[in-house]
KOLDRENNU-669018 format. One record per residue (C-alpha): residue in three letters; x, y, z. Coordinates in Angstrom, 3 decimals. Layout:
N
+------+----------+----------+----------+
! fike !        x !        y !        z !
+------+----------+----------+----------+
!  Ala !        X !        Y !        Z !
...
+------+----------+----------+----------+
END
This chain:
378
+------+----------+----------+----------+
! fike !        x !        y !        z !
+------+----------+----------+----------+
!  Unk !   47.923 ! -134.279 !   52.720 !
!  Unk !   47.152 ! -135.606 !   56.503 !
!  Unk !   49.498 ! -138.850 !   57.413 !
!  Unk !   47.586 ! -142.044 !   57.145 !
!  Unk !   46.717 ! -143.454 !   60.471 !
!  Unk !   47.644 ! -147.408 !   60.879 !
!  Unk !   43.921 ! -147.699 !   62.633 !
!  Unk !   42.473 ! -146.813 !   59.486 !
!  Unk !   44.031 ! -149.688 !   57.802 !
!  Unk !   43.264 ! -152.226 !   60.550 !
!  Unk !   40.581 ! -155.365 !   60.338 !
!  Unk !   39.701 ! -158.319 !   62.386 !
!  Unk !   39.760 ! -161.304 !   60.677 !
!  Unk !   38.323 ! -164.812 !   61.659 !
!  Unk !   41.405 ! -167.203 !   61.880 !
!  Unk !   39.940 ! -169.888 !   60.108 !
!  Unk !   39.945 ! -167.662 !   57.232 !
!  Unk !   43.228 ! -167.929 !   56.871 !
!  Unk !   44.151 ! -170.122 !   53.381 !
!  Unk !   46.306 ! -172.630 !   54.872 !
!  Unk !   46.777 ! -174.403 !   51.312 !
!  Unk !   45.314 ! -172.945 !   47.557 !
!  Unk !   42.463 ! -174.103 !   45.786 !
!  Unk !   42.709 ! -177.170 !   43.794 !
!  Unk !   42.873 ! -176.225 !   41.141 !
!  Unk !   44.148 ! -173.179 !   41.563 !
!  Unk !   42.099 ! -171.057 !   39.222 !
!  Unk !   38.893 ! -172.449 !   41.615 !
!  Unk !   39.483 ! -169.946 !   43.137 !
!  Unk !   36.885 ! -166.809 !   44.269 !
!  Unk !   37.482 ! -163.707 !   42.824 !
!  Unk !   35.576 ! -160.586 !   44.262 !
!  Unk !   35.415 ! -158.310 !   41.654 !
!  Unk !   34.861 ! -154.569 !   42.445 !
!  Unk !   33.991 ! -151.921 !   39.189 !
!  Unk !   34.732 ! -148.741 !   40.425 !
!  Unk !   32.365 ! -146.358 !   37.690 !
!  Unk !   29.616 ! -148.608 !   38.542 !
!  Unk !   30.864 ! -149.074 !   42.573 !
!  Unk !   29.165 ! -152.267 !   42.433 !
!  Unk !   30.529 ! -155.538 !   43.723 !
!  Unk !   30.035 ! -159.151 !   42.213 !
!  Unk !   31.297 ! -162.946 !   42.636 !
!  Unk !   33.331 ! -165.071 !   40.789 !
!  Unk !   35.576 ! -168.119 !   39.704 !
!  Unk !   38.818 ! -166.746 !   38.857 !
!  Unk !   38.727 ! -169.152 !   36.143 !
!  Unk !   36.263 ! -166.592 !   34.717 !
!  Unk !   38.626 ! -164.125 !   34.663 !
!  Unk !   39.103 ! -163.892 !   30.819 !
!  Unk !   35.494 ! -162.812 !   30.033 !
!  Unk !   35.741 ! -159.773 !   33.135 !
!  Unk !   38.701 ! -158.584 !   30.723 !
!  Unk !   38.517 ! -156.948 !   27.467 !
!  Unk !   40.349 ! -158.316 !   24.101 !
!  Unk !   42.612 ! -154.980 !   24.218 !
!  Unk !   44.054 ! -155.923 !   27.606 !
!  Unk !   47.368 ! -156.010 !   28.607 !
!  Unk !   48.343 ! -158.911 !   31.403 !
!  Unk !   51.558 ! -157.757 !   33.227 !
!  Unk !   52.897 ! -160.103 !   35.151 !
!  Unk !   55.929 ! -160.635 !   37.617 !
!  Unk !   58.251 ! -163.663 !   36.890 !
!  Unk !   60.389 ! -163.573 !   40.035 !
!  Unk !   61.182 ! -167.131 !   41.269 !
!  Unk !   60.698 ! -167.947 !   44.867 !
!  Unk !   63.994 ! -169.741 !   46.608 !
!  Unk !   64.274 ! -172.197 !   48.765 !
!  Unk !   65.307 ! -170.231 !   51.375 !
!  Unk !   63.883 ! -171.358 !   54.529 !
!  Unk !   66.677 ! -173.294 !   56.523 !
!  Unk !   67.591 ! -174.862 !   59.688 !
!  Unk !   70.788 ! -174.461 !   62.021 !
!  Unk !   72.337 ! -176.446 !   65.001 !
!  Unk !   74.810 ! -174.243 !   67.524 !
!  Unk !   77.367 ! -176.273 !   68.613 !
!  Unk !   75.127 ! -176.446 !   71.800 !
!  Unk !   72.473 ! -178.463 !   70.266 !
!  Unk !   70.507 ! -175.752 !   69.898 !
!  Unk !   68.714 ! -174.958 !   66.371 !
!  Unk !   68.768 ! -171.727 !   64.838 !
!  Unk !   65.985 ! -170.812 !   61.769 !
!  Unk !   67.036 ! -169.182 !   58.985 !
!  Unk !   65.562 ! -167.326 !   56.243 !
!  Unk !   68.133 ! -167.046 !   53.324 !
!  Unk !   67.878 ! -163.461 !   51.870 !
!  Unk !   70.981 ! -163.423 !   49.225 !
!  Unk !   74.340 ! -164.198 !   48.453 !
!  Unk !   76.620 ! -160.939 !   48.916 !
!  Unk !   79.704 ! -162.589 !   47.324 !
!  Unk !   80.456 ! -166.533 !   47.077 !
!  Unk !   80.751 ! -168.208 !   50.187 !
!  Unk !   78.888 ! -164.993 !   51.958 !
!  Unk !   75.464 ! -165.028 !   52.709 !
!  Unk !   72.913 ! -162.504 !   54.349 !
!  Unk !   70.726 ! -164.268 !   56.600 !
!  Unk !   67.823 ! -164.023 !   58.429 !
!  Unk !   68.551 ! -165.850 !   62.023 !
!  Unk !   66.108 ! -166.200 !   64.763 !
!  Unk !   67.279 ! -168.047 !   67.745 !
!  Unk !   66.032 ! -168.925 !   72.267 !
!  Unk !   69.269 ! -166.972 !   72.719 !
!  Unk !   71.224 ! -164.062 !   71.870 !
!  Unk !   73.777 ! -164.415 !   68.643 !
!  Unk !   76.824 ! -162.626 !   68.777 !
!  Unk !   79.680 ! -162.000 !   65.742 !
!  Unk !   81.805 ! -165.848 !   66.098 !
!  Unk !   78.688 ! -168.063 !   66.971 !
!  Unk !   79.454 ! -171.351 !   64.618 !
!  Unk !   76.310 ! -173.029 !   63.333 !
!  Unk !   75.793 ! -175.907 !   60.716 !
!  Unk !   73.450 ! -175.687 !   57.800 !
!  Unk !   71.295 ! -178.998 !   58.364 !
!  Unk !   69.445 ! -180.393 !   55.232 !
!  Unk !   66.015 ! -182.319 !   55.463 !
!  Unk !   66.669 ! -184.711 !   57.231 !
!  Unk !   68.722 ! -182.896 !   59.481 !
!  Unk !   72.064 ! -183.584 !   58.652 !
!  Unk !   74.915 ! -181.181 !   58.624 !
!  Unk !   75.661 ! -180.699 !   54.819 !
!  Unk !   77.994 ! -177.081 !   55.342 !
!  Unk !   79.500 ! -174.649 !   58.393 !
!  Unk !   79.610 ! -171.075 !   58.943 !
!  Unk !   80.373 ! -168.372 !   61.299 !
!  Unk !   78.294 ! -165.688 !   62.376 !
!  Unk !   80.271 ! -162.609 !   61.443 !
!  Unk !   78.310 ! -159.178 !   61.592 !
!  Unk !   74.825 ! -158.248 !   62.197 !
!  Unk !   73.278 ! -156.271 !   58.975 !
!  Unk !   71.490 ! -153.113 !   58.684 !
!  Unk !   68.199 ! -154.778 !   58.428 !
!  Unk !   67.007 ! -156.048 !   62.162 !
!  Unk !   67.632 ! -159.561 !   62.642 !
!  Unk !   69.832 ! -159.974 !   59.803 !
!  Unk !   73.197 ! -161.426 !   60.038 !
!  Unk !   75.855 ! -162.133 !   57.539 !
!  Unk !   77.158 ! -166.144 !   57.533 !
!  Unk !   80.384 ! -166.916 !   56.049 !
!  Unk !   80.830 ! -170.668 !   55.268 !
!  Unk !   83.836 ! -172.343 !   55.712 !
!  Unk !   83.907 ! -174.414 !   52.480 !
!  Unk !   82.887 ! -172.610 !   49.176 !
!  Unk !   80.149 ! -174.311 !   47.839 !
!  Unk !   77.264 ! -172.899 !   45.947 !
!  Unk !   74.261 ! -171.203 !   47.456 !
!  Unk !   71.858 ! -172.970 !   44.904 !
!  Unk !   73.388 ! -176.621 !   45.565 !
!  Unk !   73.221 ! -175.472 !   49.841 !
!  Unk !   69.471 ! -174.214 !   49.017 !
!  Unk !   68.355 ! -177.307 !   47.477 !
!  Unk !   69.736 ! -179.622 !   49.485 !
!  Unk !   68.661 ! -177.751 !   53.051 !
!  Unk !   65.882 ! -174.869 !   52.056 !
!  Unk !   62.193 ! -175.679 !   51.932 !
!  Unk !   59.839 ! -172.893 !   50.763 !
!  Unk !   59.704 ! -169.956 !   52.982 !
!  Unk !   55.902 ! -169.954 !   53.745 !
!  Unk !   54.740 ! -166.623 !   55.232 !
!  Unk !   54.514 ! -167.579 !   59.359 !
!  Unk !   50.819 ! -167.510 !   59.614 !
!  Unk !   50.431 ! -169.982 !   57.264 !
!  Unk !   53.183 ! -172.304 !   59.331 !
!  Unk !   50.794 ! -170.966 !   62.680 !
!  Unk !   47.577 ! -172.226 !   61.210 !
!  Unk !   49.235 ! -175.260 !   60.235 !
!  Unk !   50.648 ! -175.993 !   63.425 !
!  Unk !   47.517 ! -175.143 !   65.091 !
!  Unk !   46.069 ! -177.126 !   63.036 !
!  Unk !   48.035 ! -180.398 !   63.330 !
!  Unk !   47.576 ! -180.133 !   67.882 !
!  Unk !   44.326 ! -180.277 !   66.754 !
!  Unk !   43.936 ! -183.173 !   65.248 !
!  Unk !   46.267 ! -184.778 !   67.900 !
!  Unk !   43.460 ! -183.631 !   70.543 !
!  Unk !   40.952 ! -185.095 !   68.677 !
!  Unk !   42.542 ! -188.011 !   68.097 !
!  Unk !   43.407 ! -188.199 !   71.765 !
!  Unk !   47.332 ! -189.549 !   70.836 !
!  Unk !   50.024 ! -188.503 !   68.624 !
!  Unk !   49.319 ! -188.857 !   64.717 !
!  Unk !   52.475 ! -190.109 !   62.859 !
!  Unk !   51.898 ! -187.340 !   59.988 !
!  Unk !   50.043 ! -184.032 !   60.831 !
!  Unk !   48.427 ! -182.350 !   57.857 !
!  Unk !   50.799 ! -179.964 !   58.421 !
!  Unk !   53.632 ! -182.289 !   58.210 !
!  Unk !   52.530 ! -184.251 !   55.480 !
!  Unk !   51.471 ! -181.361 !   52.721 !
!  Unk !   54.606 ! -179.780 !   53.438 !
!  Unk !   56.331 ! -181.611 !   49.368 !
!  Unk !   53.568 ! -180.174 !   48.164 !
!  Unk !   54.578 ! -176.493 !   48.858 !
!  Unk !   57.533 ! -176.204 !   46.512 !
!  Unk !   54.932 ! -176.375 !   43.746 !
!  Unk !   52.264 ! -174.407 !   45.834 !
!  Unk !   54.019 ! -171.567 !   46.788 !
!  Unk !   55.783 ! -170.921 !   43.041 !
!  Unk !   53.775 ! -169.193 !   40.161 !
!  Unk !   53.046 ! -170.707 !   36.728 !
!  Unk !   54.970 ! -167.595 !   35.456 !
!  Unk !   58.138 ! -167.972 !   37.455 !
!  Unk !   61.478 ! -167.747 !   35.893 !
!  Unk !   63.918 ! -165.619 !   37.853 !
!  Unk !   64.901 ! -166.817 !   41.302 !
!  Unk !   65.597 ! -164.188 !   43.920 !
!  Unk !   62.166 ! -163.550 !   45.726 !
!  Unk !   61.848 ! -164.789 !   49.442 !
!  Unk !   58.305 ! -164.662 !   49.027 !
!  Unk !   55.699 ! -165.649 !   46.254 !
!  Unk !   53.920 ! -162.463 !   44.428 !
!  Unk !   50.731 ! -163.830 !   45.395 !
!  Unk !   48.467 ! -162.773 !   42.911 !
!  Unk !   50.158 ! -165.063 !   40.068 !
!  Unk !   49.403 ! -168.218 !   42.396 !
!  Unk !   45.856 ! -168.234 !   40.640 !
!  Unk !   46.290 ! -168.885 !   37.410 !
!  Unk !   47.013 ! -172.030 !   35.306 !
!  Unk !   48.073 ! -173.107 !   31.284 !
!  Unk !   44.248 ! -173.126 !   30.765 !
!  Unk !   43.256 ! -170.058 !   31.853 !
!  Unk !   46.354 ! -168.354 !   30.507 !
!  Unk !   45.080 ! -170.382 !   26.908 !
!  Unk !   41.881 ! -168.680 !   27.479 !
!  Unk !   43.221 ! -164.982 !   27.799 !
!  Unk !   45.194 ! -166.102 !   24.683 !
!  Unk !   42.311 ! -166.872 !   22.607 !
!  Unk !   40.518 ! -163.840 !   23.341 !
!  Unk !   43.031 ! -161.330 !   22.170 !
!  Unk !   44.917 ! -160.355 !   25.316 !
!  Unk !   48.048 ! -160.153 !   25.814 !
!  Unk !   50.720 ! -160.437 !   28.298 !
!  Unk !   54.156 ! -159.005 !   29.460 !
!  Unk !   56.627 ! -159.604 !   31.857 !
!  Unk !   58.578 ! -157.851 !   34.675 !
!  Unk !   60.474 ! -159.190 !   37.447 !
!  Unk !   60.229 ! -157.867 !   41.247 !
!  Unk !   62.106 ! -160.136 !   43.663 !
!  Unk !   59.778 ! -159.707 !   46.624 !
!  Unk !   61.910 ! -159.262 !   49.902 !
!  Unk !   61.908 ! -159.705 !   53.428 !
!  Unk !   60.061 ! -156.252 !   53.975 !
!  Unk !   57.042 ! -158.071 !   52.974 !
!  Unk !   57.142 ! -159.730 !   56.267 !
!  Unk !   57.428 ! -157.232 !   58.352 !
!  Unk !   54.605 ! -155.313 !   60.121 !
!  Unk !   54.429 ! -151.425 !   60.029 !
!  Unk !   55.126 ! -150.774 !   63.542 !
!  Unk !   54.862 ! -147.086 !   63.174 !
!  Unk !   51.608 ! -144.935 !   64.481 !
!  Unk !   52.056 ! -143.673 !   60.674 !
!  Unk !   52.128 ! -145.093 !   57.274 !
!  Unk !   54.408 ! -142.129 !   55.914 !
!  Unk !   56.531 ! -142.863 !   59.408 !
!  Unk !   57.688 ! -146.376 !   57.991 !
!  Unk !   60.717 ! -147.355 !   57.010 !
!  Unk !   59.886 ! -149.442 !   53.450 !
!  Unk !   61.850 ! -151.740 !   52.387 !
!  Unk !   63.455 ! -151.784 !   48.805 !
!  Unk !   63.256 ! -154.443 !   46.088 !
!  Unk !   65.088 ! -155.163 !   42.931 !
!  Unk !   63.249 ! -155.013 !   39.876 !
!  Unk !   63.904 ! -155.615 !   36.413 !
!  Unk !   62.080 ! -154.820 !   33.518 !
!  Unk !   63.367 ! -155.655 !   29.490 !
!  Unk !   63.168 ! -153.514 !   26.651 !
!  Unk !   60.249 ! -155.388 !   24.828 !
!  Unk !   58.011 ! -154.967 !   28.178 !
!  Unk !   58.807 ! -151.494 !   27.993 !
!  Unk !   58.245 ! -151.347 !   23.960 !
!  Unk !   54.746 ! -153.137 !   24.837 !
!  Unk !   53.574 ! -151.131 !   27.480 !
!  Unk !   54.073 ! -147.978 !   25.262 !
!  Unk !   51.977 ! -149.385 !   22.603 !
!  Unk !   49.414 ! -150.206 !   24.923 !
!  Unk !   49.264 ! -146.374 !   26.195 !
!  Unk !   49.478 ! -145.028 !   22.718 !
!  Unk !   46.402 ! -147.450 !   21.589 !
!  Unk !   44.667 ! -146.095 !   25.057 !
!  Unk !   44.319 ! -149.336 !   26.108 !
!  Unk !   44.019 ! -151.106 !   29.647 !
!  Unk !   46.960 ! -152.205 !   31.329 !
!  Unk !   46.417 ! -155.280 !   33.933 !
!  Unk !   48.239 ! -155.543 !   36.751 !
!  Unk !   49.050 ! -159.350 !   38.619 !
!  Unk !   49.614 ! -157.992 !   42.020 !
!  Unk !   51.296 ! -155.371 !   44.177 !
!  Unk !   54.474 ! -155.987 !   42.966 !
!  Unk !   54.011 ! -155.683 !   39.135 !
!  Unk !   51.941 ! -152.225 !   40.177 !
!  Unk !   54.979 ! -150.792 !   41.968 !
!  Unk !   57.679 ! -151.864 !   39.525 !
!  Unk !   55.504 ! -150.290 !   36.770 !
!  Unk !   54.733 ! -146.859 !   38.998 !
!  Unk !   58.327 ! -146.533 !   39.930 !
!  Unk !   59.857 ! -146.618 !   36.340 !
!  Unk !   56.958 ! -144.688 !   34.525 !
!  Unk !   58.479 ! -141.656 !   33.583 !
!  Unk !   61.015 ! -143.772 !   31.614 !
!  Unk !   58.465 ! -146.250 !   30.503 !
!  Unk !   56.272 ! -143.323 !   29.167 !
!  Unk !   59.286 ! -141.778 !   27.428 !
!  Unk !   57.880 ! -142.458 !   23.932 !
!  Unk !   60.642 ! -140.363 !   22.705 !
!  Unk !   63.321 ! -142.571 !   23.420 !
!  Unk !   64.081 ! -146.373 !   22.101 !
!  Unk !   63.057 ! -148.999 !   24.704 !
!  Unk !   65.593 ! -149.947 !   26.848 !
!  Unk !   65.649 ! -152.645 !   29.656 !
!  Unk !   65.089 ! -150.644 !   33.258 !
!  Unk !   66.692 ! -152.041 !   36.549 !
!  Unk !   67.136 ! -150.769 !   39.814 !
!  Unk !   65.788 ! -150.995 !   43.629 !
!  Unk !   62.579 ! -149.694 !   44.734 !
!  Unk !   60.973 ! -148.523 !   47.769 !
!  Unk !   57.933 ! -146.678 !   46.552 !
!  Unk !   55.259 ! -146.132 !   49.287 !
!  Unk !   51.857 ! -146.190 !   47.664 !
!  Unk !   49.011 ! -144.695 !   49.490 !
!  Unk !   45.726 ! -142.467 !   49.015 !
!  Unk !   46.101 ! -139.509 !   46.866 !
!  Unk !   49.059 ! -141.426 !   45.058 !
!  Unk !   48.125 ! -140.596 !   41.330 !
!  Unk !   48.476 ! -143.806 !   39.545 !
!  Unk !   50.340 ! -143.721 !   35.730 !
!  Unk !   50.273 ! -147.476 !   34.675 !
!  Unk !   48.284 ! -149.117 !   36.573 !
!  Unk !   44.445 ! -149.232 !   35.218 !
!  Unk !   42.746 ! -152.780 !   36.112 !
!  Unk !   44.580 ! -154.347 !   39.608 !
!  Unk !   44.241 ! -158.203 !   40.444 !
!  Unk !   45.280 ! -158.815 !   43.736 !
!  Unk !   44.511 ! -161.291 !   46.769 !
!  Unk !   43.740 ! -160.013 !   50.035 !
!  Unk !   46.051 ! -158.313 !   52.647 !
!  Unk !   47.343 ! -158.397 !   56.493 !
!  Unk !   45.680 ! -155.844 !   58.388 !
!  Unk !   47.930 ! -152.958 !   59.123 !
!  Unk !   50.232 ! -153.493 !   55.784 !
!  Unk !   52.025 ! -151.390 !   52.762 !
!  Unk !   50.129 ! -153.413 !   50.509 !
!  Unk !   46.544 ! -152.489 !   51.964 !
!  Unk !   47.923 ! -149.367 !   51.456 !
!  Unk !   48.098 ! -149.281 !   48.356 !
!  Unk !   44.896 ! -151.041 !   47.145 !
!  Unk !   43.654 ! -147.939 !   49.433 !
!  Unk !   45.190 ! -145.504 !   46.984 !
!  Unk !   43.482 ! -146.961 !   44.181 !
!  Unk !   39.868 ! -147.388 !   45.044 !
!  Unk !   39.516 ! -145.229 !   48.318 !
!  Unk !   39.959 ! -145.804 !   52.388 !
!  Unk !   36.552 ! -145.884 !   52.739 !
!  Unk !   35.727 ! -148.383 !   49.962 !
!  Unk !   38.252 ! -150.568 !   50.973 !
!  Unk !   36.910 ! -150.960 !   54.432 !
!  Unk !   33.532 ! -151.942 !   52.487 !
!  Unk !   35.365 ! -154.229 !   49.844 !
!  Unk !   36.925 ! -155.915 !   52.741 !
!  Unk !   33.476 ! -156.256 !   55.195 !
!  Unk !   31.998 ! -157.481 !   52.409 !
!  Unk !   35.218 ! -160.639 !   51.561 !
!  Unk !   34.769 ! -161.317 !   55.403 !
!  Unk !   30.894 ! -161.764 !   55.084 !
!  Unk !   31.008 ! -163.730 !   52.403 !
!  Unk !   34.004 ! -165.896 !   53.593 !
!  Unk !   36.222 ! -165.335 !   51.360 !
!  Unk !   39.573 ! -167.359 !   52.002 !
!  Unk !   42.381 ! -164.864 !   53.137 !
!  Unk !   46.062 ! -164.129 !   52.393 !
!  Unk !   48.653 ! -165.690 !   50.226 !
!  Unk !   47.280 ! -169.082 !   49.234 !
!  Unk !   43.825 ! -167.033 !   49.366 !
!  Unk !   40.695 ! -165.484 !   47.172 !
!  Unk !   41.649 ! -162.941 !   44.811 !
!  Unk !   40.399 ! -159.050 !   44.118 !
!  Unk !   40.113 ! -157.551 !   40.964 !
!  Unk !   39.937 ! -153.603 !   41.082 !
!  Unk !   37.852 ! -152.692 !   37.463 !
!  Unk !   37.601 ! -149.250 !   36.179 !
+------+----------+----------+----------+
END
């Protein structure tokens, strides 16, 4: 097979397109829904989402808990460092996304400022990580990572969001022709730690949101109930890979990141059932499709007793991948140039996705992470 040209997954988009803040309420949302036998389009609510499923579906979701993890530094210049926590290797050890004016080097001490911007812990730049930009902090005192986070993270919004924002708020200050005392993008900031966290989140570790569970609430989820379908649960704790750009000429020339992904014995036990019944399997997102297509061969097992599955995953989906559990796809819409419009690629065709996309754009449909949603039907 020929290697997949970045062009071909390229798009222009129209900035204000860009969902600076979900729809209230959330499942108000636009859903364009594509049926692939039919390869006709329609337009939706997502809160009509249970009656565009049938009773024998099965709803997988991924309960990974977004952290905190965007933080703020001070060099013992002045200077301020930003930070994007990625995890704890051991206590009092973090890996840490730094970007700073100047160069870091291995002894550079910084202090962790919380909210208000007061120092609330030290460390000392040690080592830079494989990953580019990455560093590895130790603190001074041993305190813990979730009392540090809580204290001096906020939610680690993808940075065109924080761009539009900021764009945005200078706005408003030109139009107002002098400095507002609380910028929109100042003042909706509280309301992010609810914003940017699905109802189905459980287990922290994700630096970003799996943005397809943003849309749904405890009424919607009471409607898919009440018609018969049900719903499982794996966990995918969405790294920093999912902010970084493919860079190469090449999709098959990139470097993907892994993830850690976790799925229990009774989602595994489910899933089976649902195959053996020939039923549909649903998938919430990008990340619940490649935790499912990188453990199918031992989901699929029906020989052997269901067992939880863990590991790290760094599964590259693209056309002429040939998908095993993943038969209905909900997902929002993707950067230009990505894995993940990659993979929706795979599953309904280069050449439809281009048209899929056109047709979002021409319809204004509201783009990216606190965006409009896709569902991919058979």
């Amino acid at each position: 097979m020929p290697a997949m040209n970045m062009d071909d997954l390229n798009y222009t988009l129209d900035p204000t397109l860009i969902a600076r803040r979900p729809a209230r309420p959330r499942d108000a949302s636009r859903v364009l829904v594509y049926h692939r036998a039919r390869d006709f389009i329609e337009h939706r609510k997502f809160y009509e989402l249970p009656g565009l499923l049938k009773p024998t579906d099965m709803l997988v979701t991924n309960n990974t808990r977004v952290l905190p993890g965007r933080l703020r530094f001070r060099k013992t210049t002045g200077a301020t460092v930003a930070g994007l926590f990625i995890k704890e290797n051991s206590t009092g050890v973090w890996a840490v996304l730094l970007q700073a004016r100047g160069r870091l080097k291995p002894g550079t001490e910084l202090s962790l400022l919380d909210h208000a911007g007061h120092p609330v812990a030290h460390a000392v730049v040690r080592a830079p990580l494989e990953e580019r930009g990455q560093w590895e902090l130790h603190f001074s005192k041993v305190q813990s990572a979730d009392m540090l986070l809580a204290q001096a993270g906020t939610m680690p919004l993808p940075p065109y969001i924080l761009k539009a924002r900021e764009a945005d708020a200078k706005r408003e200050e030109a139009a107002d022709h002098e400095p507002i005392m609380e910028p929109t993008a100042r003042r909706d900031d509280a309301a992010d730690a609810a914003d940017y966290q699905t109802i189905f989140a459980q287990n922290p570790g994700a630096v970003a949101a799996p943005t397809a569970g943003l849309h749904f609430t405890a009424a919607v989820l009471a409607r898919l109930a009440a018609r018969g379908i049900q719903q499982a649960a794996v966990t995918l704790h969405v790294g920093i890979g999912t902010f970084r750009p493919v860079l190469t000429p090449t999709l098959e020339a990139h470097n993907m990141h892994a993830e850690q992904y976790f799925v229990p014995a009774e989602t595994v036990a489910a899933l089976r059932r649902q195959r053996a019944a020939n039923a549909r399997i649903v998938c919430v997102g990008t990340t619940t499709v490649r935790t499912l297509e990188s453990c199918a061969a031992e989901i699929l097992q029906q020989e052997t007793p269901p067992a939880p599955l863990a590991g790290r995953t760094n599964l590259l989906i693209s056309p002429g991948y040939p998908f095993k559990l993943t038969d209905v796809l909900l997902t929002n819409f993707h950067l230009p140039r990505s894995t993940l419009l990659a993979l929706v690629a795979a599953l309904v065709g280069l050449p439809t996705l281009k048209r899929l996309y056109a047709e979002a754009i021409a319809h204004r449909y509201r783009f990216y992470s606190f965006g409009d949603a896709m569902l991919v039907l058979p």
